[in-house]
C-alpha positions as CSV (number, residue, x, y, z in Angstrom):
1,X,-11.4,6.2,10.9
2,X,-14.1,6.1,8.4
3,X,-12.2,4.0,5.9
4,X,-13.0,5.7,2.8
5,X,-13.2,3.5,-0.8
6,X,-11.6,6.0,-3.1
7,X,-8.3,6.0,-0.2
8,X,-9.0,1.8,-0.4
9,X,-8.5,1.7,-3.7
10,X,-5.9,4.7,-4.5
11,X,-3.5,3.2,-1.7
12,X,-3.7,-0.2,-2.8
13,X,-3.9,-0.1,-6.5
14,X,-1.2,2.9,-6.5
15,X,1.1,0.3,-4.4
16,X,0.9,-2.7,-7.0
17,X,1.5,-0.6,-9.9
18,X,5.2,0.9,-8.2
19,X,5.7,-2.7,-6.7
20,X,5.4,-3.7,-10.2
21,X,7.4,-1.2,-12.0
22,X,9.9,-1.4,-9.8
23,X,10.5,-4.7,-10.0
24,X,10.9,-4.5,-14.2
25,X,13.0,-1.4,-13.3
26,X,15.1,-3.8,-10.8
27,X,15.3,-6.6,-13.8
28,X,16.4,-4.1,-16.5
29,X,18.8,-3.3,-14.3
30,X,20.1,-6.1,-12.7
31,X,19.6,-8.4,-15.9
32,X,18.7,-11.1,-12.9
33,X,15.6,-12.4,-15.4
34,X,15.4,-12.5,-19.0
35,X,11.7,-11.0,-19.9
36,X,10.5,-10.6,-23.6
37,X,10.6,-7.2,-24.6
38,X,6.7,-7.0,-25.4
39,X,5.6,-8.5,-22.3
40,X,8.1,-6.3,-20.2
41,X,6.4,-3.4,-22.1
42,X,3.1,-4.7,-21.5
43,X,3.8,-5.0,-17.5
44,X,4.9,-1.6,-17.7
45,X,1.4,-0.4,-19.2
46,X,-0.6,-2.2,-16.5
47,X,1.5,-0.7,-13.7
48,X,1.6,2.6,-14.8
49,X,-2.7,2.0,-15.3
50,X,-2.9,0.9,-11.6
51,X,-0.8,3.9,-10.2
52,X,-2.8,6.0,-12.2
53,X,-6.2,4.6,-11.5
54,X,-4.8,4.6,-7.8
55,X,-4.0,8.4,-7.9
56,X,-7.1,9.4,-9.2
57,X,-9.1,8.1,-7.2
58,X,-7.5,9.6,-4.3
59,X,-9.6,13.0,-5.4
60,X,-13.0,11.4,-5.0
61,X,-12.3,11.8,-1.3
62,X,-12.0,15.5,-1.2
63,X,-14.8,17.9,-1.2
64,X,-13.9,19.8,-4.3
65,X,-11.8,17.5,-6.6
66,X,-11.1,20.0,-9.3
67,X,-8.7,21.6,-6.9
68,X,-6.7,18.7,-6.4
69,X,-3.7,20.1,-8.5
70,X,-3.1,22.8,-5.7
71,X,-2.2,19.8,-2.9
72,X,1.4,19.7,-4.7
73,X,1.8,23.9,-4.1
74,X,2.8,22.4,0.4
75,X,5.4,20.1,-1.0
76,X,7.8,21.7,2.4
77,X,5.8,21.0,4.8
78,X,3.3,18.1,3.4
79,X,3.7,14.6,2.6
80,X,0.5,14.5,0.4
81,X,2.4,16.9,-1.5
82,X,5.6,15.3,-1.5
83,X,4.1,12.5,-2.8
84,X,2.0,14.2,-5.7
85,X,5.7,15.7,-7.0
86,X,7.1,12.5,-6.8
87,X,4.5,10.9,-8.3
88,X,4.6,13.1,-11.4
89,X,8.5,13.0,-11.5
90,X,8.1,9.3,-12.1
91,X,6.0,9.4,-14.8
92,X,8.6,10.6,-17.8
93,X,11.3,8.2,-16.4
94,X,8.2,4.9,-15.9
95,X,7.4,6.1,-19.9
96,X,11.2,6.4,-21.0
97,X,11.7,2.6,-19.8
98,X,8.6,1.3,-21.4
99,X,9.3,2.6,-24.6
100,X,12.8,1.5,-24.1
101,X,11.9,-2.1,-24.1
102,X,10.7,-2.4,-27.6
103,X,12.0,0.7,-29.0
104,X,15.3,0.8,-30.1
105,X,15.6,4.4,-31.0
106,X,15.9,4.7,-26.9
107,X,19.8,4.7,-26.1
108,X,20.9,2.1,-24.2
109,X,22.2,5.0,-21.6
110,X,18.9,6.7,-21.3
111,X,17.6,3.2,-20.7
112,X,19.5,2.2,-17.7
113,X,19.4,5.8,-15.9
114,X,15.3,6.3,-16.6
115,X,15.3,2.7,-15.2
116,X,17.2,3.7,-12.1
117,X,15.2,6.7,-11.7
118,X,12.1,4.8,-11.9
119,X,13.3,2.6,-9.1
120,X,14.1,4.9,-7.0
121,X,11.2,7.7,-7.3
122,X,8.5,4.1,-7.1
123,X,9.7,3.6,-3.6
124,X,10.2,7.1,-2.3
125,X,6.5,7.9,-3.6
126,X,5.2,4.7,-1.5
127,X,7.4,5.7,1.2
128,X,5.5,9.3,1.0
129,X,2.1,7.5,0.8
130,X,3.1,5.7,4.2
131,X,4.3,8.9,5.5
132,X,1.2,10.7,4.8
133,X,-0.4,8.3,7.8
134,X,2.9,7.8,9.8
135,X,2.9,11.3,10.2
136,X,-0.5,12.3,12.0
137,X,0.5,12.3,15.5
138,X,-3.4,12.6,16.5
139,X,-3.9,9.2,15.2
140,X,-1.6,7.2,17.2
141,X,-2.2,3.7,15.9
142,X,-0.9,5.6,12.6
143,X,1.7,7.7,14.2
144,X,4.4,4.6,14.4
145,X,7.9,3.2,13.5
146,X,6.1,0.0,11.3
147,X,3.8,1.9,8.8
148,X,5.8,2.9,6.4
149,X,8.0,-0.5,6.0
150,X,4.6,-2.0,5.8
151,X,3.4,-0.1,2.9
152,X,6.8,-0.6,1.0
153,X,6.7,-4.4,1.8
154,X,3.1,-4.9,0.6
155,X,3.7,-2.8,-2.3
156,X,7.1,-5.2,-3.4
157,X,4.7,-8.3,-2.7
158,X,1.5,-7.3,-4.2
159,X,3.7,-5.7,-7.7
160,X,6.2,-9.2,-7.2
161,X,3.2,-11.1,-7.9
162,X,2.0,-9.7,-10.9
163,X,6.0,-9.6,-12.3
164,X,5.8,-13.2,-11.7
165,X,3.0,-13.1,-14.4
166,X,5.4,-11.3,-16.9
167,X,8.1,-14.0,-16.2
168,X,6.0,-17.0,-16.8
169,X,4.4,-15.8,-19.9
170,X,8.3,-15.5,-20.5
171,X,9.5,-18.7,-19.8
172,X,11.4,-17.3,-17.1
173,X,9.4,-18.3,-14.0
174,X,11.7,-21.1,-12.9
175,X,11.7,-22.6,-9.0
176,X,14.3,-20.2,-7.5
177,X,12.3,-17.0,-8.6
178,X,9.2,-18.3,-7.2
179,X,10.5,-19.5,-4.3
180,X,12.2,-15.6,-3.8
181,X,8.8,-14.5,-3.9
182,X,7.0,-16.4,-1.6
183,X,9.8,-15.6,1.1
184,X,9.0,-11.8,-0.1
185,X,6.0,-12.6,0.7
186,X,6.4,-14.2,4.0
187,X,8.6,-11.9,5.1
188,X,5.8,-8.6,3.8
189,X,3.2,-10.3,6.2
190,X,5.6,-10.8,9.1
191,X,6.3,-6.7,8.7
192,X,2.5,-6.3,9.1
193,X,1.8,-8.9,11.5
194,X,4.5,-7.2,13.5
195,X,2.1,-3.9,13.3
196,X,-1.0,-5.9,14.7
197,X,1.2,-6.6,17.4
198,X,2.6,-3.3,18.3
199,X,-0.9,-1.5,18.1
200,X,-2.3,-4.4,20.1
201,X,0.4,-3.8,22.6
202,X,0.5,-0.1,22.7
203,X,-1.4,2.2,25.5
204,X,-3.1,5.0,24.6
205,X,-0.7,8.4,24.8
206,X,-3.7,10.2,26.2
207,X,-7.1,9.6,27.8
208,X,-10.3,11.6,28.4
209,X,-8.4,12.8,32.0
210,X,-5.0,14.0,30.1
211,X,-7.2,16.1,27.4
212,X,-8.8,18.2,29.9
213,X,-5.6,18.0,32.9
214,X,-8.0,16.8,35.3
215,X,-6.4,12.9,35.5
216,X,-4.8,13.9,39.3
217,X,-8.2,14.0,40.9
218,X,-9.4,10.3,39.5
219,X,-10.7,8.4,36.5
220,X,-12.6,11.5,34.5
221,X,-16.0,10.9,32.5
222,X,-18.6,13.0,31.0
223,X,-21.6,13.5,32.1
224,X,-23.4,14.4,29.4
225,X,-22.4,13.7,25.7
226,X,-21.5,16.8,23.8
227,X,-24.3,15.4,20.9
228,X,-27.5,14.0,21.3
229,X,-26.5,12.5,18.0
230,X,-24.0,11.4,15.5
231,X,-22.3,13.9,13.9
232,X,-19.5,14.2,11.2
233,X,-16.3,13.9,13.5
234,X,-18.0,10.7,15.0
235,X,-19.0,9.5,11.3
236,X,-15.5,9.9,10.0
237,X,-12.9,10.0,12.6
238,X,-15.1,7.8,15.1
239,X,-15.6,5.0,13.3
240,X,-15.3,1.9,15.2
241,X,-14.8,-2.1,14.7
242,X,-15.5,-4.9,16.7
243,X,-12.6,-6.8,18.2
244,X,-13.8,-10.0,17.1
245,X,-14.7,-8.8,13.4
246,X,-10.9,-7.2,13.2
247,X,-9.7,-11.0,13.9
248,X,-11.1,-12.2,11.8
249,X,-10.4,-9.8,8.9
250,X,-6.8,-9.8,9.9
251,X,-7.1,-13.5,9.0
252,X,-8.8,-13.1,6.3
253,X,-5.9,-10.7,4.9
254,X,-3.6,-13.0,5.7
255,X,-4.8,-16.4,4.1
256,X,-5.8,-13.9,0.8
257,X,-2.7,-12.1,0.7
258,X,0.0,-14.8,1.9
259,X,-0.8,-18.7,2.6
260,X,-3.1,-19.2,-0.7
261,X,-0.8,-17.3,-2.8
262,X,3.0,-18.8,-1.2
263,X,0.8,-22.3,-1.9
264,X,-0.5,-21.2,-5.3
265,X,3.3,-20.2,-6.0
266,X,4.9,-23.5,-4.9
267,X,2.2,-25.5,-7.2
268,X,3.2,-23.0,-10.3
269,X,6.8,-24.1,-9.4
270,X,6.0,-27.7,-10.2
271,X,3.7,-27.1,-13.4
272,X,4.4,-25.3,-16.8
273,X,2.9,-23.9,-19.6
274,X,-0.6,-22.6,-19.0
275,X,-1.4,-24.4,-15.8
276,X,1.2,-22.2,-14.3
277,X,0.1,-18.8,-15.9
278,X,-3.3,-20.0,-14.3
279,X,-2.0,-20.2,-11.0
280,X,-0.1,-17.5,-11.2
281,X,-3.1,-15.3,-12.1
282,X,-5.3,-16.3,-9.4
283,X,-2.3,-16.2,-6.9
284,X,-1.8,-12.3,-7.9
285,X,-5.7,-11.7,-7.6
286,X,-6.1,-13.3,-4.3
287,X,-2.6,-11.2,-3.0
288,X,-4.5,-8.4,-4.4
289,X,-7.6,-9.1,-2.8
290,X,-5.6,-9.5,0.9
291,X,-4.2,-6.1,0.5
292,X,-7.4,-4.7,-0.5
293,X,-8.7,-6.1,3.5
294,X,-5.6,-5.0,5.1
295,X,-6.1,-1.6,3.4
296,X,-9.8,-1.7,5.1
297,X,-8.7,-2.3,8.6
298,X,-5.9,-0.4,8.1
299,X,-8.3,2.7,8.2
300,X,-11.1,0.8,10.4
301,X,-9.0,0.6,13.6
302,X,-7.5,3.7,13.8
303,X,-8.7,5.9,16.4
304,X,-8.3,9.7,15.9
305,X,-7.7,11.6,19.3
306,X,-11.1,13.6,18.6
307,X,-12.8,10.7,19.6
308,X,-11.5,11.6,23.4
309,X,-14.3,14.5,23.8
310,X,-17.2,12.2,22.9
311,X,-16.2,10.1,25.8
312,X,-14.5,7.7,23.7
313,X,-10.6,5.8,24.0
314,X,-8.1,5.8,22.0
């Protein structure tokens, strides 16, 4: 698949920014970390900025983005539009617990069940953005058991990273938490490495001979191609990357989004004051960055079954 910017950006971005709320949603909750009320309110601001940022520019990829607001009219039969109503029912519950933090006119009650709420509507709207792909049964390197765990676990590590932020500029990013997070972490790149190897593994469900029922008399080809030249399925279903560039980008993901971070976290566990805020920082923007390439090949190595009538495999 064509992997499309605006999806780059709206899938990643969109999946910090619930990682992150979720995560002050889990610590009003749980009271597991003590964060100060203006920087809890602060990390609330940013993650609702990313999902925001994230879901908006998930219209620059449709031809008429004006009409956007009538994807959330198939909500019975779509996940896209699953996920645009759950998106907006987490909004007043994300707002009620950032104003809660610092405002005390917001009853402790209120508090605790918009908290809650927020929790819970963050992960089922990243479980509907992994279902959106997970559901295509014509793309079958999408159409499998690991996608959605991998978008929930990348979301909890990329958002984890920037609430580690919020705890060290409270004081409250001692060696335990961080060492929780690099085993998130560790444990969100195993889930993904565990996809590389089941669509490495996996044999196509269908080849040119299946689509057209003529796989009994032999190995089928074409002897002419159906275009003399590229067209728009080939453009943005058919795009194709080299096996030797995907290994290396799968690397690349990996030492961005888990070894320089988990190493950058351990250091921060040994320092203090601002040396560890620094660390912190560029441990979040390299995780960041290593979601950003996993997003890209996420899209770059699907194969769409189209593919099959221009001679091509899945």
């Amino acid at each position: 698949m064509d992997p499309a910017y605006s999806v780059i950006l709206f899938t990643s971005s969109s999946g910090a920014g619930y990682g992150l709320i979720a995560w002050l949603a889990f610590a009003r909750l749980s009271g597991a970390w003590e964060i100060e009320p203006v920087t809890a309110m602060v990390s609330c601001l940013v993650a609702l900025v990313l999902i925001t940022t994230g879901l908006l520019s998930s219209t620059f990829h449709l031809g008429h983005p004006e009409r956007a607001w009538r994807a959330i009219s198939q909500w019975r039969s779509s996940w896209l539009s699953r996920e645009g109503v759950l998106a907006i029912l987490a909004y007043p519950a994300a707002l009620v617990v950032t104003a809660g933090w610092s405002w005390n006119a917001v009853p402790g009650v209120w508090m605790t069940a918009a908290a809650a709420a927020t929790l819970v509507l963050s992960l089922v709207t990243v479980i509907s953005t992994g279902m959106i792909y997970a559901s295509l049964k014509t793309i079958p390197r999408w159409h499998n058991r690991w996608v959605v765990p991998v978008y929930i676990a990348l979301a909890l590590s990329s958002g984890g990273l920037l609430f580690i932020i919020a705890l060290a500029v409270s004081n409250s990013a001692g060696q335990k938490t961080l060492i929780t997070m690099v085993g998130v972490l560790l444990f969100s790149w195993l889930i993904k490495w565990a996809y590389w190897r089941f669509i490495d593994r996996q044999e196509a469900p269908s080849t040119t001979g299946t689509a057209t029922g003529l796989d009994h008399l032999g190995t089928v080809r074409q002897l002419e191609a159906p275009h003399t030249s590229e067209n728009y399925l080939l453009k943005e279903m058919g795009f194709a990357i080299a096996r030797k560039h995907a290994t290396r980008l799968r690397r690349m993901a990996l030492n961005l989004g888990l070894l320089l971070p988990g190493i950058l976290l351990i250091l921060a566990g040994v320092s203090g004051g601002a040396a560890q805020l620094a660390l912190l920082i560029t441990a979040a923007l390299l995780g960041l960055a290593g979601v950003v390439v996993e997003r890209w090949l996420f899209f770059a190595e699907a194969r769409h079954a189209v593919t099959l009538f221009y001679g091509r495999s899945l």
